[in-house]
C-alpha positions as CSV (number, residue, x, y, z in Angstrom):
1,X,-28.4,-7.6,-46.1
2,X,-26.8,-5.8,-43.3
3,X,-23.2,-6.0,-42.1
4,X,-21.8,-6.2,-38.7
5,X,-19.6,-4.3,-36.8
6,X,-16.7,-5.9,-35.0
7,X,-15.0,-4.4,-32.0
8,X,-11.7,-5.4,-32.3
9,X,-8.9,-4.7,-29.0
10,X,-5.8,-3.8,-30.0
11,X,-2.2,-4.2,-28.4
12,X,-1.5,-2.0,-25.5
13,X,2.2,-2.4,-25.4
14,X,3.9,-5.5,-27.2
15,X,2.8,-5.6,-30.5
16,X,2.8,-9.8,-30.6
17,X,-0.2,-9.4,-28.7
18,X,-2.8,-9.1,-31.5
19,X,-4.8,-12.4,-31.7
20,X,-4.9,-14.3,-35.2
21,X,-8.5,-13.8,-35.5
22,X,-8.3,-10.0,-35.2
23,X,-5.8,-9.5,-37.9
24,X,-7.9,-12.0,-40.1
25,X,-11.3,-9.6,-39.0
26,X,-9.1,-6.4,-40.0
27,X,-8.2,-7.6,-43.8
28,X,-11.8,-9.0,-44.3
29,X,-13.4,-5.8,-43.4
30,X,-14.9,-2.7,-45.7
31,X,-13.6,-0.1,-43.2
32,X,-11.7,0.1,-39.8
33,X,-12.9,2.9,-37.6
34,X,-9.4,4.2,-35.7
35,X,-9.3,6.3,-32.6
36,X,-6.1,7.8,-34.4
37,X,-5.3,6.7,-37.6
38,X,-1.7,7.2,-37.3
39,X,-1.4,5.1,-34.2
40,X,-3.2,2.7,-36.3
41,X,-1.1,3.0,-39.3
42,X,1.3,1.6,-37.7
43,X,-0.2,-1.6,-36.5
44,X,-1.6,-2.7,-39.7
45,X,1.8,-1.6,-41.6
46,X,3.2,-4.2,-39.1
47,X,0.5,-7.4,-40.4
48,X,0.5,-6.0,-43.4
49,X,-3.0,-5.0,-43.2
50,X,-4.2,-2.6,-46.0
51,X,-8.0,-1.4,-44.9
52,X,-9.5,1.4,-45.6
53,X,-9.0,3.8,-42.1
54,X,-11.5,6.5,-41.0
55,X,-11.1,8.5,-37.7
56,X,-13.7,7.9,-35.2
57,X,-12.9,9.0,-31.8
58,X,-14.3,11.1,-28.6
59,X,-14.7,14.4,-30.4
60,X,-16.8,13.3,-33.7
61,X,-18.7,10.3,-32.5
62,X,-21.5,12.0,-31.6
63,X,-21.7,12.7,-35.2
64,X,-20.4,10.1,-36.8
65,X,-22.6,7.2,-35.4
66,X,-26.0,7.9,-37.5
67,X,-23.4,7.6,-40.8
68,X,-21.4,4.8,-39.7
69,X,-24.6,2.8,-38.9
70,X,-26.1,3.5,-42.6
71,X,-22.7,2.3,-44.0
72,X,-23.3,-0.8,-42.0
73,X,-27.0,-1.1,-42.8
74,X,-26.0,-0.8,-46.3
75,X,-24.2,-4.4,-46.2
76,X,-20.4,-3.3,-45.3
77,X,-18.8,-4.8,-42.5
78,X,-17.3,-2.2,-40.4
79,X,-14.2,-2.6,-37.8
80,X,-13.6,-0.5,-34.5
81,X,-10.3,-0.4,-32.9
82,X,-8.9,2.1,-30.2
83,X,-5.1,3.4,-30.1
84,X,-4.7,0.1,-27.7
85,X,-7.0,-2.1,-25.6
86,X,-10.2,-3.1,-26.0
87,X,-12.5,-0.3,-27.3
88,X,-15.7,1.0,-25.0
89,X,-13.1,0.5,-22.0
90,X,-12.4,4.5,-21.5
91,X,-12.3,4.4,-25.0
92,X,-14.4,5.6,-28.1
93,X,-17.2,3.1,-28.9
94,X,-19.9,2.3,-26.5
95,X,-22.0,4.8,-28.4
96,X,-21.9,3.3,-31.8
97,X,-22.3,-0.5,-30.3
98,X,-25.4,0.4,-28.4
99,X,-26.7,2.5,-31.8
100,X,-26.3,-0.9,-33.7
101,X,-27.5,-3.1,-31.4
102,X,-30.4,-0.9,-30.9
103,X,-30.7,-1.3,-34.9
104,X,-30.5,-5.1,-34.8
105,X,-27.3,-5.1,-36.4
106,X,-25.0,-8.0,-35.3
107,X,-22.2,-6.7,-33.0
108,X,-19.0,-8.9,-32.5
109,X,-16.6,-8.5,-29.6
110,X,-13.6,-10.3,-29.8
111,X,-11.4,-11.2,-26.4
112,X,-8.4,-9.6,-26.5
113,X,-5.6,-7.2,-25.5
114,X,-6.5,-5.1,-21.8
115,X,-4.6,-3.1,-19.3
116,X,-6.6,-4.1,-15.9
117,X,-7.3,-7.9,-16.5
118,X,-3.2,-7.8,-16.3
119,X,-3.0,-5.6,-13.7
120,X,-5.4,-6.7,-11.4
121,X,-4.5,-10.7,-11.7
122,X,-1.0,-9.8,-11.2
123,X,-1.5,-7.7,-8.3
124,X,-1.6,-10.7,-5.9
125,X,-4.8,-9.2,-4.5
126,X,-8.3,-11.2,-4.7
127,X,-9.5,-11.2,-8.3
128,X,-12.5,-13.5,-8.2
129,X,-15.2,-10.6,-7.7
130,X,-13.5,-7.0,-8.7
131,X,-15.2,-3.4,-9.5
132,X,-13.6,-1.3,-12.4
133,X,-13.6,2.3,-12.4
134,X,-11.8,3.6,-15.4
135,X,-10.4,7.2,-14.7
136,X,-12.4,8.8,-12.0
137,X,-13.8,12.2,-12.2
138,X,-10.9,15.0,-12.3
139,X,-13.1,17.9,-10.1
140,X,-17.4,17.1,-10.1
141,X,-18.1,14.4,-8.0
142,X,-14.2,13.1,-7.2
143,X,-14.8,13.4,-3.6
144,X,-18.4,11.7,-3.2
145,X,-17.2,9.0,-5.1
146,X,-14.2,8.0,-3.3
147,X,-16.6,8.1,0.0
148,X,-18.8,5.9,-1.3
149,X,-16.2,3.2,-2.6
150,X,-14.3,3.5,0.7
151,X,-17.0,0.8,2.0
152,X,-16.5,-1.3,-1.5
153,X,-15.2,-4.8,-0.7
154,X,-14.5,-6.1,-4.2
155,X,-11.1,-5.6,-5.1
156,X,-11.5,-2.0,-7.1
157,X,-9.2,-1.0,-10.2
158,X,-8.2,2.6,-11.8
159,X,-7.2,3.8,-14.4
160,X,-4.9,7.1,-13.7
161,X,-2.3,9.4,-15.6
162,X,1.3,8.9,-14.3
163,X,1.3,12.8,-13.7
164,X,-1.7,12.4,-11.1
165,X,-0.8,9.5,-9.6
166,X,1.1,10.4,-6.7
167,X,-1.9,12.7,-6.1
168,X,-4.5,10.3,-6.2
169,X,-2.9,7.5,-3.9
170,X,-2.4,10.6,-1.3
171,X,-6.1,10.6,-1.7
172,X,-6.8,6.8,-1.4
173,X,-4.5,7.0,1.5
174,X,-6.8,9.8,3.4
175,X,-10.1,7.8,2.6
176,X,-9.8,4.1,2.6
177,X,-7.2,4.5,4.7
178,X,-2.9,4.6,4.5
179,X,-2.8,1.0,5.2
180,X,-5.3,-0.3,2.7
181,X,-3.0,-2.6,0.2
182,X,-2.6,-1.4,-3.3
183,X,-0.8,-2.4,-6.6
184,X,0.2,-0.3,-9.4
185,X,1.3,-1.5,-12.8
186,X,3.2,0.8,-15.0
187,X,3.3,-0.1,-18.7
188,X,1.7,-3.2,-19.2
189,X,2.9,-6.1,-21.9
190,X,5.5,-3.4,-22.8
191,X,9.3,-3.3,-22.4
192,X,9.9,-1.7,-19.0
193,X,6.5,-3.3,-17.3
194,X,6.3,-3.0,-13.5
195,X,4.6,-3.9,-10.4
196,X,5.2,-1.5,-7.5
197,X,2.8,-3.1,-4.2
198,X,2.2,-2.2,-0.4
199,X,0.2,-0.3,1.5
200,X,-1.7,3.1,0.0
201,X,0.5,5.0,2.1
202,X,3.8,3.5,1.5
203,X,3.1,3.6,-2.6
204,X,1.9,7.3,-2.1
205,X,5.2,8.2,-0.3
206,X,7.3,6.2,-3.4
207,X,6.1,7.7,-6.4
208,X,6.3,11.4,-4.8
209,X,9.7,10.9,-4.7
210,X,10.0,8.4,-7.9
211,X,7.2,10.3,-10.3
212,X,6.7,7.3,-13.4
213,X,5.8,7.9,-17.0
214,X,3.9,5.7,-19.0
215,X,0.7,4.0,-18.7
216,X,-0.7,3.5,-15.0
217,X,-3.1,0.9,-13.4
218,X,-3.9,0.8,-10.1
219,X,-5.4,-2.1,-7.8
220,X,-6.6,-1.3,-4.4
221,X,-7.7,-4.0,-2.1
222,X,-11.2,-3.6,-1.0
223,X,-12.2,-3.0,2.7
224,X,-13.0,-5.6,4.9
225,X,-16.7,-7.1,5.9
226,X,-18.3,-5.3,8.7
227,X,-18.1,-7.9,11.4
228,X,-21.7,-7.7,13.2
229,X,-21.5,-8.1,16.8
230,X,-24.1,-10.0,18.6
231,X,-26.3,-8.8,20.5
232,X,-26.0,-9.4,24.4
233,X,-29.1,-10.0,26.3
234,X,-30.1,-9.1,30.2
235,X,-31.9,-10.9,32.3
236,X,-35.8,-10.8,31.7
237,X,-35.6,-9.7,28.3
238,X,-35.7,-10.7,24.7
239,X,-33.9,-13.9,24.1
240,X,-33.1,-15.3,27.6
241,X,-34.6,-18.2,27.0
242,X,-37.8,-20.0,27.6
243,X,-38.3,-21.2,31.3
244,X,-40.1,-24.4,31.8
């Protein structure tokens, strides 16, 4: 009989974060696949977690997948974690849960730790109807992409390197415009966690002169509905009226 895999987030910042069921998933299991298994070291040293670890991250999963899905096949239950967060979001593992599913093989997601659910509901901008969209493309397609979300009217959210950000709300300012509102969270559920918000330009301007470190989200309002105006009719023509 075959085993499942689990997708398991992890903590991105305070360790207390890690849900009782996902400790209890991480003992049961044959094998936890870790992004980096010294990052992950250390979390199961802290629950006192004693799995077998095997590295499975953005440079061997290509390879790794057809043997990980035999092992699973084979009856073990198998575990995927990232270095924090949920993995699949910009992390390792949407290619090995669509190569199970695919296979039939039970995959279980459990709720957990994430940097933009945070982020965005914290932000204090509209949260019922959002777009992510991870980190954006560094050169290739960077520019055609920001075009076409400047007309996006769900509330969109980033993920960005503190040593581009000043960069990229510059560029945020020049296409949705300066006066767009924004929110950016810096290290999220961890010690020195904070909210900076105002307008694209105003943010843009602050972190040029205040460069951050640590993790970065970043919330930008979306643009407002196109109002349509009505058309105005003349006198003998379309819509006037009926006359008796």
């Amino acid at each position: 009989m075959a085993g499942r895999l689990y997708i398991v987030p992890t903590p991105v910042g305070n360790l207390g974060d890690m849900t009782f069921r996902a400790v209890e998933v991480l003992r049961s299991v044959d094998l936890i696949l870790a992004e980096d298994t010294r990052t992950t070291s250390v979390l199961l040293h802290h629950y006192d977690i004693h799995g077998r670890l095997l590295s499975h991250h953005k440079y061997n999963e290509h390879q790794s997948v057809a043997l990980i899905k035999e092992k699973i096949l084979s009856g073990m239950d198998v575990a995927l974690v990232s270095d924090a967060g949920t993995p699949g979001i910009s992390d390792p593992g949407f290619l090995l849960s669509r190569a199970c599913a695919e296979e039939g093989i039970e995959v279980q997601t459990l709720p957990g730790a994430t940097a933009c659910i945070p982020a965005l509901v914290s932000s204090g901008l509209p949260c019922d109807r959002f777009v992510f969209e991870g980190f954006l493309p560094q050169k290739k397609g960077r520019q055609s992409l920001l075009a076409a979300l400047a007309a996006e009217s769900r509330t969109m959210v980033f993920y960005e390197s503190p040593y581009r950000l000043a960069k990229t709300l510059s560029q945020f300012s020049e296409v949705f415009g300066g006066e767009r509102k924004c929110s950016v969270a810096r290290e999220i559920s961890k010690i020195h966690e904070q909210h900076h918000r105002g307008s694209l330009s105003e943010l843009a301007a602050w972190f040029e002169e205040h460069p951050p470190k640590g993790e970065i989200v970043i919330v930008v309002a979306g643009a407002e509905p196109v109002k349509e105006k009505k058309k105005k009719y003349g006198r003998g023509e379309e819509g006037e009226g009926e006359r008796a």
